[in-house]
GUDO-166486 format. One record per residue: residue number from 1; residue in three letters; x, y, z of N, C-alpha, C in turn. Coordinates in steps of 0.02 Angstrom, whole numbers, plus 50000, padded with zeros to 5 digits. Last residue first. Example, Ala and Ser with C-alpha at 12.3 -4.5 7.8 and 13.67 -1.06 7.14 Angstrom:
     n   res      nu      nv      nw     cau     cav     caw      cu      cv      cw
     2   SER   50642   49888   50354   50684   49947   50357   50645   50002   50394
     1   ALA   50660   49716   50390   50615   49775   50390   50660   49835   50390
This chain:
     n   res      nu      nv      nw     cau     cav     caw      cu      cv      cw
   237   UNK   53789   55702   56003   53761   55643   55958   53692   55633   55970
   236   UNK   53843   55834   56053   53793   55810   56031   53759   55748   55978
   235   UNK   53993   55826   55983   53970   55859   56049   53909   55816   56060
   234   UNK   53973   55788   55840   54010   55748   55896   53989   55782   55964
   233   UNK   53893   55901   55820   53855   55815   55799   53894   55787   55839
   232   UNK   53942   56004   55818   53888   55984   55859   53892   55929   55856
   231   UNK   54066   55983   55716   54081   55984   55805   54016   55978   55853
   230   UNK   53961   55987   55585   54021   55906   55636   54047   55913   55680
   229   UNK   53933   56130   55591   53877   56065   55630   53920   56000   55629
   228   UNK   54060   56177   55598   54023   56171   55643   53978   56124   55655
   227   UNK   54093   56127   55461   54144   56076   55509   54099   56126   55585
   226   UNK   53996   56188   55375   54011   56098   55376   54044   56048   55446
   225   UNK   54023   56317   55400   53961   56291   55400   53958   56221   55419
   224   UNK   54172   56329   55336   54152   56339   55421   54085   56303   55434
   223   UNK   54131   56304   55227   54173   56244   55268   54145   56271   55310
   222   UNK   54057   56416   55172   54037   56354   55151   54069   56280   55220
   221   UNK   54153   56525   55224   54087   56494   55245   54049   56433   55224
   220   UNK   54319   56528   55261   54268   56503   55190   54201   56480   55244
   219   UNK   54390   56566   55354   54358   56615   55315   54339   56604   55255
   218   UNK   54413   56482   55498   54445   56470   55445   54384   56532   55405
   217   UNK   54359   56383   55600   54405   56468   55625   54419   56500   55545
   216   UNK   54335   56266   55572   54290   56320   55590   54294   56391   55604
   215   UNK   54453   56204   55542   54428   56236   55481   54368   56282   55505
   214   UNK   54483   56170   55682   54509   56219   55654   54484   56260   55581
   213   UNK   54369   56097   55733   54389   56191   55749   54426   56223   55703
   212   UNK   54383   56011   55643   54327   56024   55628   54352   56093   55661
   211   UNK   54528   55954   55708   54540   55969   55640   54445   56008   55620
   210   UNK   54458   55921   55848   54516   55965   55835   54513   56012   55779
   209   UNK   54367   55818   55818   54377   55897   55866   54410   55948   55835
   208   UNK   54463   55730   55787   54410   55763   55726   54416   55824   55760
   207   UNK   54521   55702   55899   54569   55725   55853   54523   55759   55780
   206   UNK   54414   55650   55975   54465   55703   56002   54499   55730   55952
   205   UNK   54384   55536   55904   54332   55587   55891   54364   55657   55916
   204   UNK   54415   55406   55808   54462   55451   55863   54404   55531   55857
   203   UNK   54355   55333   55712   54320   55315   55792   54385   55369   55836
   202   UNK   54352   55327   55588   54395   55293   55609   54380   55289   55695
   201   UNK   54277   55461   55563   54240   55392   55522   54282   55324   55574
   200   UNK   54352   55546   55622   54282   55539   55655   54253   55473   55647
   199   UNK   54440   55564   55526   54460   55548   55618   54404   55515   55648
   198   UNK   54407   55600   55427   54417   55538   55413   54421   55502   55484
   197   UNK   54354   55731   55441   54287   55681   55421   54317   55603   55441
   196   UNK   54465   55804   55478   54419   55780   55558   54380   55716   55518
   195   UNK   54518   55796   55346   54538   55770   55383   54509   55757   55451
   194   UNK   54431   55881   55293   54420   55808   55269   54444   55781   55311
   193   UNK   54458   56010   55380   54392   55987   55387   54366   55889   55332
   192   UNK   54582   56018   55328   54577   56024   55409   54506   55978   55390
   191   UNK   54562   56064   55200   54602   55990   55240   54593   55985   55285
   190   UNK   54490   56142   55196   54438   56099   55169   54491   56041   55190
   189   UNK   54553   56250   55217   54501   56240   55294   54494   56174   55246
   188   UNK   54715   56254   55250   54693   56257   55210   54628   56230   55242
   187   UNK   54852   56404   55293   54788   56346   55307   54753   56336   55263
   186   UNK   55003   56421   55188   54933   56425   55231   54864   56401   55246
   185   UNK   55079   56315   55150   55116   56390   55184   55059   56424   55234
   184   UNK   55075   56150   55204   55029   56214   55156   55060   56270   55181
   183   UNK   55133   56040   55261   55172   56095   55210   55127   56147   55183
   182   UNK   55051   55993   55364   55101   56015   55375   55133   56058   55324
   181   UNK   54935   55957   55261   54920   56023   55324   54984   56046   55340
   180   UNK   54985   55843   55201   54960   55919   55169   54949   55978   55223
   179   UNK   55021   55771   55327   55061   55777   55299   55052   55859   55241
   178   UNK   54892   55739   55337   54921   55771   55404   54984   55802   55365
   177   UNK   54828   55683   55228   54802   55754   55234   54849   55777   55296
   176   UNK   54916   55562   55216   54943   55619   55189   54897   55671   55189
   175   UNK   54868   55495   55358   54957   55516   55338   54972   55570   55278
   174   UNK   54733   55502   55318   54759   55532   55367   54844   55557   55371
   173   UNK   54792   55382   55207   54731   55439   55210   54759   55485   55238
   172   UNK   54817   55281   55290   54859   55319   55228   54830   55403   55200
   171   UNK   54699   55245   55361   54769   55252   55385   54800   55310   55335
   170   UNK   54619   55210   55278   54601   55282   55294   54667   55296   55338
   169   UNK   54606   55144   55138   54652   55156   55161   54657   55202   55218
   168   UNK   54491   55145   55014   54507   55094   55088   54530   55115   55130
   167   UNK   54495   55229   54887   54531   55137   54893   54514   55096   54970
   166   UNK   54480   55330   54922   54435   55293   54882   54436   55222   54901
   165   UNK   54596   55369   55019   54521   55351   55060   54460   55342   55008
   164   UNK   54701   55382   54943   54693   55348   54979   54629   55319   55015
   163   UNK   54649   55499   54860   54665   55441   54824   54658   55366   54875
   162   UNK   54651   55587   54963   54591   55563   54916   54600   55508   54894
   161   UNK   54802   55584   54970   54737   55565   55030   54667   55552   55009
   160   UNK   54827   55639   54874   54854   55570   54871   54806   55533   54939
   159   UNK   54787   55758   54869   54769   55743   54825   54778   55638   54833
   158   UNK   54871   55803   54967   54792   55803   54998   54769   55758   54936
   157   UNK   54980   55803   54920   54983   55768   54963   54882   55738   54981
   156   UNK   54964   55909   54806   54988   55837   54804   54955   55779   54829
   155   UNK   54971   56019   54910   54898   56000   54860   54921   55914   54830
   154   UNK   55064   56014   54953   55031   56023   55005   54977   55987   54955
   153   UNK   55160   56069   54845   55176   55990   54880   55112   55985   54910
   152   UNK   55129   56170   54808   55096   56122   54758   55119   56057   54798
   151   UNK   55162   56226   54919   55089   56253   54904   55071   56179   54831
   150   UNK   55312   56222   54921   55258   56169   54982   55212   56188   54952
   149   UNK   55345   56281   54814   55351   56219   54813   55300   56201   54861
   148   UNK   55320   56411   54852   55247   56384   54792   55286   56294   54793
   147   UNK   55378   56454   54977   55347   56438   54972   55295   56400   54918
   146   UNK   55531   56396   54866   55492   56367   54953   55432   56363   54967
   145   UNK   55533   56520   54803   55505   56441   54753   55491   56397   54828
   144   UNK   55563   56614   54883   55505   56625   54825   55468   56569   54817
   143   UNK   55679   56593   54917   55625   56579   54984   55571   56581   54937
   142   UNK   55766   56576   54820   55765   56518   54865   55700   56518   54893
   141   UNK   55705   56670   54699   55737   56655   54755   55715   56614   54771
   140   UNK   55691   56697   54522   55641   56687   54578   55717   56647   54630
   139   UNK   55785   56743   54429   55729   56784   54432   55688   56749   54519
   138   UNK   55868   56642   54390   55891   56678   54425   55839   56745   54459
   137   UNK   55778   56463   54394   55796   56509   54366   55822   56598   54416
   136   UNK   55823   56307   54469   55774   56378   54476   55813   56435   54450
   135   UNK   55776   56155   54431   55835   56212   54447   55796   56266   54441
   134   UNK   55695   56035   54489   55698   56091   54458   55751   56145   54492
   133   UNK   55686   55935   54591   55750   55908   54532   55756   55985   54500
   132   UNK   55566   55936   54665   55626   55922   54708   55697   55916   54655
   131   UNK   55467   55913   54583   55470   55982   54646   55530   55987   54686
   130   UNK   55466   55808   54532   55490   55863   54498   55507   55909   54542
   129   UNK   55408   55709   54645   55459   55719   54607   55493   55777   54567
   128   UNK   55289   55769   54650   55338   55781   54711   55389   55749   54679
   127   UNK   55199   55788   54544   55238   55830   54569   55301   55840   54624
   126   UNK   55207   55615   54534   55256   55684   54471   55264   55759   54525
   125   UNK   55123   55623   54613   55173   55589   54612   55242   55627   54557
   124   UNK   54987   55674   54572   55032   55699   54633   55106   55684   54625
   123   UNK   54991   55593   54436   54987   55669   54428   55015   55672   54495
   122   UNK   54960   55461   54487   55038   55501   54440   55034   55555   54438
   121   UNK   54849   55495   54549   54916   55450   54595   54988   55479   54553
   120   UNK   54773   55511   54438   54753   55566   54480   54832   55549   54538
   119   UNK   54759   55393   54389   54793   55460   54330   54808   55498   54389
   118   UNK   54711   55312   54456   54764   55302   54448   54808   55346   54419
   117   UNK   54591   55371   54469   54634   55367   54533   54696   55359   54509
   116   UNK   54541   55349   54344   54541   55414   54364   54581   55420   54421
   115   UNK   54530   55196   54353   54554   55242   54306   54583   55303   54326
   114   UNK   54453   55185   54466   54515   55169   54462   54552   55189   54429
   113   UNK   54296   55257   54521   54365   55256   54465   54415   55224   54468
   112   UNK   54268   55334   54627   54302   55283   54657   54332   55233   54569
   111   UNK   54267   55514   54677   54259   55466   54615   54286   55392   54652
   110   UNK   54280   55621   54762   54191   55610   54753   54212   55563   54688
   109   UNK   54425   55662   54684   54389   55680   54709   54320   55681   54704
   108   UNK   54517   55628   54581   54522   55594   54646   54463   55606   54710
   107   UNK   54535   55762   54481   54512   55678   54485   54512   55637   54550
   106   UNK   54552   55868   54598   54509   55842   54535   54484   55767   54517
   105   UNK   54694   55828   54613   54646   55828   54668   54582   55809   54642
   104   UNK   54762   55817   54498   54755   55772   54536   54698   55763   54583
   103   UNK   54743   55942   54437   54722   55907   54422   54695   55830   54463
   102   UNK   54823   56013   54542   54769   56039   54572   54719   55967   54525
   101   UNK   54964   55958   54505   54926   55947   54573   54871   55949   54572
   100   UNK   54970   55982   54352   54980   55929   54416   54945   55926   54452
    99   UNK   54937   56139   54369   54896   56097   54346   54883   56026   54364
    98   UNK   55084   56147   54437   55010   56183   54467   54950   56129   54447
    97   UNK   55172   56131   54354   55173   56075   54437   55095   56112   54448
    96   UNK   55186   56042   54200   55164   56120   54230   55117   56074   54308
    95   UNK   55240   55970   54123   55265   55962   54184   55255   56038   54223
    94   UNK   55190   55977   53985   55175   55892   54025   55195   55922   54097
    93   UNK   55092   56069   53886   55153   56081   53952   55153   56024   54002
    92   UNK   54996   56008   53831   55060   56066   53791   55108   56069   53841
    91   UNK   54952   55912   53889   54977   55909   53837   55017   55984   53812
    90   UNK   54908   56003   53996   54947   55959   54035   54995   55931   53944
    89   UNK   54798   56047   53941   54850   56080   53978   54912   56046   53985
    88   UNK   54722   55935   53917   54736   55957   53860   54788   56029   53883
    87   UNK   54687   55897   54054   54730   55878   54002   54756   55910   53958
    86   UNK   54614   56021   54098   54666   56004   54127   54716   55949   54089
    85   UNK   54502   55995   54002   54534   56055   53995   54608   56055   54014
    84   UNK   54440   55873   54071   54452   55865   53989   54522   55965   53991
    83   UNK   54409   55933   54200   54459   55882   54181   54490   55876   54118
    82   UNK   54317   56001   54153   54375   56034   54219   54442   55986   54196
    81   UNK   54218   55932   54105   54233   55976   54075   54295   56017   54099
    80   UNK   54172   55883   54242   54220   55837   54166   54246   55869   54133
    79   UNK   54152   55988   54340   54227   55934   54335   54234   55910   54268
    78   UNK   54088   56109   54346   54094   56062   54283   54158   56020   54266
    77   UNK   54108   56215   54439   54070   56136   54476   54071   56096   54401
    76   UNK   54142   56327   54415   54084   56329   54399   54057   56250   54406
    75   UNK   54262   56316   54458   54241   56377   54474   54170   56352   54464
    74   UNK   54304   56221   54347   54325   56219   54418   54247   56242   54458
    73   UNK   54309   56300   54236   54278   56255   54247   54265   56219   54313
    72   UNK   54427   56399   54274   54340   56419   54273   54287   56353   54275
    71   UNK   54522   56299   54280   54528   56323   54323   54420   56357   54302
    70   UNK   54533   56274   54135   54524   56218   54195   54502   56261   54241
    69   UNK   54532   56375   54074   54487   56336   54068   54463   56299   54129
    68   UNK   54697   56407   54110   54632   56456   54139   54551   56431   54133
    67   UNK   54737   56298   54043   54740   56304   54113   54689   56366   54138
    66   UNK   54707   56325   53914   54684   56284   53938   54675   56266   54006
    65   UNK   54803   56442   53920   54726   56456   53880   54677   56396   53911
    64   UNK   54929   56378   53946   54919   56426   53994   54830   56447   53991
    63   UNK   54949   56314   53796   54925   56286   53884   54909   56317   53940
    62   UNK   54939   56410   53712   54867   56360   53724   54866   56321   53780
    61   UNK   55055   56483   53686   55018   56490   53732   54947   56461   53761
    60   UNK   55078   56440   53540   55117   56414   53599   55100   56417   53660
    59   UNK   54949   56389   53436   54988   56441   53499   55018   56405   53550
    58   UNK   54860   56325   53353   54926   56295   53367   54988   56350   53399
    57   UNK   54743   56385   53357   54740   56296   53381   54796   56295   53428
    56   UNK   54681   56532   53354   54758   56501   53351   54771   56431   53368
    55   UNK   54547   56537   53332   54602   56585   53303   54671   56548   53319
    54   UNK   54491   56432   53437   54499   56430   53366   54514   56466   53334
    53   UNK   54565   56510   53579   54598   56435   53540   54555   56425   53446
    52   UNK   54501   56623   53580   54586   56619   53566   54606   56538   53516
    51   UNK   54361   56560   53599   54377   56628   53542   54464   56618   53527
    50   UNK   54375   56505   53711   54381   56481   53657   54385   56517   53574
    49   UNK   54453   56618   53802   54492   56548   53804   54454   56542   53727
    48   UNK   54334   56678   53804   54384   56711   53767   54435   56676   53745
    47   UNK   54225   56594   53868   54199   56637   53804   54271   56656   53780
    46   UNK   54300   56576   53985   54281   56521   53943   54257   56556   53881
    45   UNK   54288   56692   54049   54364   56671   54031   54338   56608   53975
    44   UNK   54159   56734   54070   54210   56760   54017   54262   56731   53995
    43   UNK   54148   56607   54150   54092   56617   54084   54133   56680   54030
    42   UNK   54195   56668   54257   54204   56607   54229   54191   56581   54183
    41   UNK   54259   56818   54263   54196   56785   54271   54232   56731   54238
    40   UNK   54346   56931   54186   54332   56926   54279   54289   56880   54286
    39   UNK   54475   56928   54095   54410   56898   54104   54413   56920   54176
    38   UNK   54639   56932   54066   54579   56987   54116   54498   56960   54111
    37   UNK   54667   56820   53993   54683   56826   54068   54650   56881   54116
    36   UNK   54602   56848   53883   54568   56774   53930   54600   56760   53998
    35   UNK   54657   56950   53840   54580   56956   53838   54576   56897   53907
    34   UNK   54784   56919   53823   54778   56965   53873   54689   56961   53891
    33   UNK   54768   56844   53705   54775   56808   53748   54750   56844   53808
    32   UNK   54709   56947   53602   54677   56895   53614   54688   56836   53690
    31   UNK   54860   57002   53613   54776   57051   53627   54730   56990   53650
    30   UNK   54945   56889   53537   54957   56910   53618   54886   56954   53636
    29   UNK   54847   56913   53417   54868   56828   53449   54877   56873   53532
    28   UNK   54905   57013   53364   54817   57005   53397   54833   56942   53429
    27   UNK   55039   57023   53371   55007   57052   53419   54942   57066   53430
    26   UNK   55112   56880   53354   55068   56944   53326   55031   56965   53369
    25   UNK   55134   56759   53420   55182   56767   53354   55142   56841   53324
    24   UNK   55203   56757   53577   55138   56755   53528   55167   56761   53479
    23   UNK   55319   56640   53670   55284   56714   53631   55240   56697   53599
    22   UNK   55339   56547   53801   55313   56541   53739   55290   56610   53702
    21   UNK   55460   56550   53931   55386   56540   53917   55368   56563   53827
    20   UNK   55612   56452   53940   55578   56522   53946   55499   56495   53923
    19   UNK   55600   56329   54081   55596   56347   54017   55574   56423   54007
    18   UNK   55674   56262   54218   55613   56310   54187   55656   56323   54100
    17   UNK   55664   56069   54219   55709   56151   54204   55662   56191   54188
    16   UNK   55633   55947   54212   55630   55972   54286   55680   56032   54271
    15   UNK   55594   55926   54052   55649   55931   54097   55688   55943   54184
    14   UNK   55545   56106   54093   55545   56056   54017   55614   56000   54040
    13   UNK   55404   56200   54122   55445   56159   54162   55480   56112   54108
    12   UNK   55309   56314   54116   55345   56283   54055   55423   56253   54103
    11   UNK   55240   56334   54231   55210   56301   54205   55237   56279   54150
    10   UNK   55321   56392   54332   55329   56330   54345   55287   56297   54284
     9   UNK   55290   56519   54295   55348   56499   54266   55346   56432   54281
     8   UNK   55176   56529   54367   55150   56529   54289   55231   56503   54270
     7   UNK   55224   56553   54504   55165   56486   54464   55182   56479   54381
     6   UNK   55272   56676   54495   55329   56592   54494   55272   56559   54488
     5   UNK   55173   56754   54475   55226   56763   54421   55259   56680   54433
     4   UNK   55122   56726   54589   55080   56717   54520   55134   56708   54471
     3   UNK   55198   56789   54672   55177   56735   54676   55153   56703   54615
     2   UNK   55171   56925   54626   55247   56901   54622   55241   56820   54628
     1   UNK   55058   56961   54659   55077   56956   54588   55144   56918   54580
């Protein structure tokens, strides 16, 4: 929770300064909000998100409403709809580092777009800028904001590796999923496991090895699934 708590403050960033966060103006407005943060389903949070937003358009809290959008949309594989949400986040709160990042990845991802690459390059890019100018309010510690800094640096980075390996680049590529692996506070299997994809594509098959075990050790079954049969397939061609 405590973690959560410095996300959500990073999200009224005004200025590379935290900002206090936004009141309700009535206490069905705040009821209504509490509704779309206890949702347990992706399909709730989206049912309550839009119930909030046409009762209140113009709530101060519509970015945090839109960021939980993003995020279910996510959840439920409806990138455009993931995307369109993540803006309209990003408009109430231009320098919320979470959305940033994770937006970035989003766009940059399974697209070759230029458009979308290029939004998806400023979005990382902003974060690692900002991530490095924000003064930190007296509530969250040095070691607090450390870790969620590397956690949105880490996503950045992977985000800029996408970016990189639309375009060509698998050098650059590799430099920033090695680079996302190095700052994630904790493993992340789907870097480990893009990163063997790019080792493998590039002809270093020792070093896929590697990065395919490691997401294979890792406690998302979907990856583990992926980066085993890519340690058969190199074992076994």
């Amino acid at each position: 929770m405590r973690t959560l708590a410095i996300l959500v403050a990073t999200a009224w960033v005004c200025g590379a300064q935290f900002a206090p966060p936004p009141q309700a103006e009535s206490p069905e407005e705040f009821d209504a909000y509490l509704a779309v943060l206890d949702a347990q389903t992706p399909a709730a949070t989206l049912a309550a998100g839009e119930a909030f937003l046409r009762a209140w358009p113009s709530s101060g809290l519509r970015g945090h409403v839109y960021e939980r959008e993003f995020e279910a949309y996510r959840r439920l594989n409806q990138l455009d709809k993931a995307i369109a949400a993540g803006e309209k986040a990003l408009a109430a709160a231009p320098d919320n580092l979470l959305v940033l990042a994770e937006l970035a990845q989003v766009l940059a991802n399974a697209t070759a777009d230029e458009k979308r690459l290029s939004r998806a390059q400023q979005y990382a890019d902003k974060v690692l800028t900002l991530s490095k100018s924000i003064r930190l309010p007296k509530f969250v510690t040095p070691q607090e904001w450390a870790q969620t800094e590397a956690r949105v640096n880490s996503i950045a980075h992977a985000a800029l590796g996408l970016v990189a390996n639309q375009r060509g680049d698998a050098a650059g590529a590799i430099h920033e999923f090695e680079t996302a692996i190095a700052l994630a506070p904790q493993p992340d299997a789907t870097q480990y496991y893009r990163l063997g994809m790019l080792y493998r594509a590039t002809g270093n098959n020792a070093a896929a090895k590697q990065k395919f075990a490691e997401a294979a050790r890792s406690g998302e079954p979907a990856i583990q699934d992926l980066a085993k049969r890519a340690l058969r397939e190199l074992e076994h061609p």
